[in-house]
Structure formats: structure tokens, C-alpha cells
N, C-alpha and C positions, 0 to 999 in steps of 0.2 A: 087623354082617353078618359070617357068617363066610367062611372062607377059599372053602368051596367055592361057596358063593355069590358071591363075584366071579368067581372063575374062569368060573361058568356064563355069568356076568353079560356080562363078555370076551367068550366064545366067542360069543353072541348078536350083538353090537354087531357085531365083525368078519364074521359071515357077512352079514350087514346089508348092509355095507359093499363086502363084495365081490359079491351078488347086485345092489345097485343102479350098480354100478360098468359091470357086465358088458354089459348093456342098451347102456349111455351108448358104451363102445369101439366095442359090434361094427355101432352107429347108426355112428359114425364111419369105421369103414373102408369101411362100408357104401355109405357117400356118397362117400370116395373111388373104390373104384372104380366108382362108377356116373359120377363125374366123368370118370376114365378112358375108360371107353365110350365116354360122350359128344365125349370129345378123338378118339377114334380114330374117331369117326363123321363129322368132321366132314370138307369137301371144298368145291372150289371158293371161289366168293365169300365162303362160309360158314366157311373159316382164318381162324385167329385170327395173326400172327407176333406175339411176344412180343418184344421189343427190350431189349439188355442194357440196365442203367443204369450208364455209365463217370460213374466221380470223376476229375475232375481232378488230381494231382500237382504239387505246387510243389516243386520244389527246393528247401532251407534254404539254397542258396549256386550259383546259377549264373555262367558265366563264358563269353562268347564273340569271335570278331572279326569285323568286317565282310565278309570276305573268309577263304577258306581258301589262296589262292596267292597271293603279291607275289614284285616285284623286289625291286631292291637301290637301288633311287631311290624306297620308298612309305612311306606314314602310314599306321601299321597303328591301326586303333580298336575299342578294347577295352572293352567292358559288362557290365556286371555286375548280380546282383541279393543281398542278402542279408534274410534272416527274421530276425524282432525283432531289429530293430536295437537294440547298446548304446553309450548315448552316448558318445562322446568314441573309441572304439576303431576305427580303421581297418582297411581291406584290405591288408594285405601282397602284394604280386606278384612272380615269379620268374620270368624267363625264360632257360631253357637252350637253348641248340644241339644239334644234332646228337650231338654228341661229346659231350654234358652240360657244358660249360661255361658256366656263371654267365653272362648278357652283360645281363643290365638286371635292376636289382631298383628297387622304386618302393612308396610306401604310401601308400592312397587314402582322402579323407575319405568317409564315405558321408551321403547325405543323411537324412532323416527315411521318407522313404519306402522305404530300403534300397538304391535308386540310388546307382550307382559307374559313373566313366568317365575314359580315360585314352585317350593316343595315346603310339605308340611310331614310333620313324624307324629306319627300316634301314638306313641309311647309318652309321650310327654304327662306328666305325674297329674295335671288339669281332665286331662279325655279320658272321664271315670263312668262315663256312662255307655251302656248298646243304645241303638236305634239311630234315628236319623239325624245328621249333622247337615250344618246349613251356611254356606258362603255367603256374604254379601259383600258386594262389590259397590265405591264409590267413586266418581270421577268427574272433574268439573271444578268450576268454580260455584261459587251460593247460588247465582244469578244460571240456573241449565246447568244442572246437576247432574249427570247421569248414572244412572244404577242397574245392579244384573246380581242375578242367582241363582246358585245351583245348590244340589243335593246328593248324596252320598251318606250310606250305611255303616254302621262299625258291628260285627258280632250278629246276633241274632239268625236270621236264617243262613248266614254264611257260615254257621257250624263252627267258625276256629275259637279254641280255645283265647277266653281273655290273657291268664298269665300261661306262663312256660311250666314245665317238670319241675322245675327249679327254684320254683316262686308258689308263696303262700297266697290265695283269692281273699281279701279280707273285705268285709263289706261292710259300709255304712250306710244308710236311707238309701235301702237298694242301687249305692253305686259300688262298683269295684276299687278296688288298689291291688299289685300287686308286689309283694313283700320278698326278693331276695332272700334263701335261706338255705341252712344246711343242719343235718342230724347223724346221732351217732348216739345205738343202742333204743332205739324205740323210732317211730316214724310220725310227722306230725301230723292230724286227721281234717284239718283247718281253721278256720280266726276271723273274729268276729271286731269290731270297732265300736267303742261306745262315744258318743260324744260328751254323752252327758255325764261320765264319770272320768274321760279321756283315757280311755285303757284299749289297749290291747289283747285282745285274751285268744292265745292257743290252744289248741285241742293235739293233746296227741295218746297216743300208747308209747308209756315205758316197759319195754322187755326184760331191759339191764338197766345197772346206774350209765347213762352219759350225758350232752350234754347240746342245746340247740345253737346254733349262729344266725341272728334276724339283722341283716341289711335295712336297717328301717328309714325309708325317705324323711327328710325331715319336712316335709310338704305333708306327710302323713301323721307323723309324730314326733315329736318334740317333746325334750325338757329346759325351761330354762330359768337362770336365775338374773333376772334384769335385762343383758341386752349378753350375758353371759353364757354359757352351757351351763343347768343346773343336772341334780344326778334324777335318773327313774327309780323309780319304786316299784318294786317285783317281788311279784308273788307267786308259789308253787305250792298248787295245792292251799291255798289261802293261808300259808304262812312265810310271812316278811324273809327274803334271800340277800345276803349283800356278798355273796360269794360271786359276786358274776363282773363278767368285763364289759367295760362301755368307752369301745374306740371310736370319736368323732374324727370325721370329714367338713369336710366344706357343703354337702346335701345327702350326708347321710349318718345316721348312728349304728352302729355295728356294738349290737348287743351277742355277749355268748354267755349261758345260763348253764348252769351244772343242773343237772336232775338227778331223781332218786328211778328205782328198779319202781313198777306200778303209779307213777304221778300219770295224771291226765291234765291236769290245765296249770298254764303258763299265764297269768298277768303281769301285762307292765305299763303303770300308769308316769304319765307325763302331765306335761301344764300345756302344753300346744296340741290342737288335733284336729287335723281335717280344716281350717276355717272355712264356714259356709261361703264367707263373701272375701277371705282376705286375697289371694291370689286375683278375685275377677276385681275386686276393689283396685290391685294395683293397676292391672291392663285399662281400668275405666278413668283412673287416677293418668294414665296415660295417652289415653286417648286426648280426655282433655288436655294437656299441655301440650299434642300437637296442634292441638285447633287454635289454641291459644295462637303458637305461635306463627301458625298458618295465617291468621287475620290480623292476627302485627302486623307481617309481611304484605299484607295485600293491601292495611288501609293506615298502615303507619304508625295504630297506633301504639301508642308508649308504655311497658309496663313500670316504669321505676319515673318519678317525675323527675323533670328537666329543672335543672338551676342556672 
């Protein structure tokens, strides 16, 4: 066949194509809009409402608590959920304060069905601050890491008292602690923290001679000599007392100080107090050594050389 007989051959086939085409379209719109019509015609009982179809949304990693406001006496409870689960890898959890300090980190087994749960206590001697507190959640390996967060209240517009009837408020850089204590013969009026001299100092009215008992955390204060218990230094009414008893615990010092009839302030200086960073230092001192040994385990490698 020669050249110009394909070409004709083409041009045939293609009008072909486009006159049976043309029919078929303008059938189509044809019936669209006479469907239109018929939508615009329609009224009454005779509407049709068309109702969206919504999909559902899974989160790959949700995270919540039972509650969005607690005291400072609650069990906070924490749920979670994660997608495809991979064996053997946990939930990592982070919970900051207000001021972003570290105060609980924890890592959660998850189960087979991606269920995860944990409880956290707020009394804990670290959650010295009101306002917002902040979960973060991690899961995954390096490579698709997945993360979730939530929030939650301590104090402030929830009205509850931070400590008990029972308990002295004593505050540093506007955070709290609450100090365990008992009185007899005057009543105590409240207590202040200094960092920067490391004392204690109560406020009370003496009525009579008697005598205070302070429960004091040793997260809050401390004496010590080396890696020993050393003694506190107390003062009433700014002159030196060594009439007083100092029974140690294992996290606490239980101070009982005799007083005179009219004393109003109580110091008692220590060599420990408050550390700004030592507590979240340990939990970050901690984190790291699980990652550590999280990426041993994942790429082998060796902390101690091989001989």
C-alpha cells in the first residue's frame, strides 16, 4: 500500500471515530442536564437529602487522661492506644510542668491489641508547680516514630487546696512544697524557702512555751556531711537552739524544736535544698541510658570493647 493510501486510510478511521464519538457525548450531557431539571423540579415530599458518607479516623497513636483538672492529692490515669503494634517496643512517656520541667518519665508495655495504661500520683515531691502539665508520648522506632499529646491542670481554677490541714505551704521561685507538721502551744502562720541561704523559716505565734514537729522531705531539705547525714542549724528568733531532735528516714527528716511563750520565726538551715536541676538531672541522666541501651539493642552496638 503506498504512502498516500494510508494517510487516506488515517484520515477515514479518525473521522469515523470522531463522528461516532460525538452522538455518544452530547447523549451524555444530554441526560445530565435533563437530570438537573429534574433535581430542580423536584419539592416537597418529592426531595431527595443526599447525606455525606464520613470515614472514621484512627489516630496511629492516641493519648489521654481520665480527667483534665486534679489536686495535688489525685491518681491521674493515662490510656492510650497505638497502630501496628511492634513487638517487644514500648511507650515512652514524658511529663512536663508548667515551667517545662521533666517531673515523671515512665515506658509502657503495650499489649497485642495496641492498649497501653499507666497511673501517675501528684503528690510526688517533683509536681511543685499549678497550671498546665503536658504528656508526651513516643513510639516507634528512629526510622517512623510516632508521637501524641495531651494536657491537663493541677490547682489554679480547680480551687483545691495545694497541701492538707496538716501540712505547711512553703515556697520557693513561686513553687510550692508541702511540709508535714504538728504544733503545741502556739499555731504555725506559714514558711518560706530560701535557696540562697538554704533555710527554712517558719512563722508562727507562741501563746505558751511548746514545741513544732516538721516532717521535712529531704527532696526539700537536707543536711549532710559527705555522703553522710550532717546536723541542721536552728534558729529561734535568731538565736542558735541545739535543744531539738533530728530523727532521719530514708526521705525524710523529722525535726521537733522546743519554743519559748511569744517566738515568732523558726529557721533551720541545711546544706541541701530544693536542687533547681538535681531530681530532673537524674530522670534526663535516665532517659539517656535507656536510649543508650535501646540502640545497643537495635544496632548491636557495643558499650565495653571486645577482646
Amino acid at each position: 500500500m503506498s504512502t498516500h493510501k494510508e494517510y487516506a486510510l488515517i484520515a477515514i478511521l479518525a473521522t469515523a471515530a470522531i463522528i461516532g464519538v460525538g452522538p455518544a457525548f452530547g447523549d451524555s450531557m444530554s441526560g445530565m442536564s435533563s437530570l438537573e431539571n429534574n433535581t430542580q423540579g423536584m419539592s416537597g415530599s418529592n426531595t431527595t437529602t443526599v447525606q455525606p458518607i464520613i470515614i472514621p479516623v484512627t489516630l496511629p497513636f492516641s493519648l489521654t487522661t481520665d480527667k483534665t483538672v486534679y489536686d495535688r492529692q489525685s491518681v491521674i490515669l493515662v490510656t492510650g492506644h497505638v497502630q501496628n503494634v511492634i513487638p517487644g517496643v514500648p511507650v515512652t512517656l514524658r511529663v512536663s510542668d508548667s515551667l517545662g520541667n521533666v517531673v515523671e518519665v515512665n515506658q509502657l508495655t503495650v499489649d497485642n491489641s495496641g492498649n497501653f495504661n499507666t497511673t501517675i500520683n501528684t503528690s510526688s515531691p517533683l509536681w511543685t508547680s499549678d497550671g498546665t502539665y503536658t504528656i508526651y508520648g513516643q513510639y516507634g522506632e528512629q526510622q517512623g516514630m510516632r508521637t501524641a499529646q495531651t494536657q491537663f491542670s493541677i490547682g489554679g481554677s480547680g480551687g483545691a487546696s495545694s497541701c492538707q490541714s496538716d501540712q505547711l505551704s512553703a515556697t520557693v521561685n513561686n513553687e510550692m512544697y508541702c511540709i508535714n507538721y504538728s504544733i503545741s502551744g502556739g499555731t504555725a502562720t506559714g514558711a518560706t524557702l530560701s535557696m540562697s541561704s538554704k533555710t527554712l523559716t517558719v512563722s508562727l505565734q507562741a501563746t505558751s512555751n511548746g514545741q513544732i514537729t516538721l516532717q521535712i522531705p529531704r527532696s526539700v531539705l537536707d543536711a549532710k556531711s559527705g555522703v553522710n547525714d550532717g546536723s541542721f542549724f536552728v534558729l529561734v528568733d535568731g538565736e542558735e537552739k541545739d535543744n531539738f531532735t533530728d530523727t532521719p528516714s530514708a526521705d525524710t527528716r523529722t525535726l521537733t524544736i522546743p519554743f519559748s511563750i511569744g517566738a515568732e520565726q523558726i529557721q533551720i538551715i541545711g546544706t541541701q535544698i530544693v536542687p533547681e536541676f538535681g531530681p530532673i538531672a537524674a530522670l534526663v541522666l535516665a532517659i539517656a541510658i535507656v536510649s543508650i541501651i535501646a540502640v545497643s539493642a537495635k544496632t548491636g552496638l557495643r558499650l565495653m570493647p571486645k577482646y
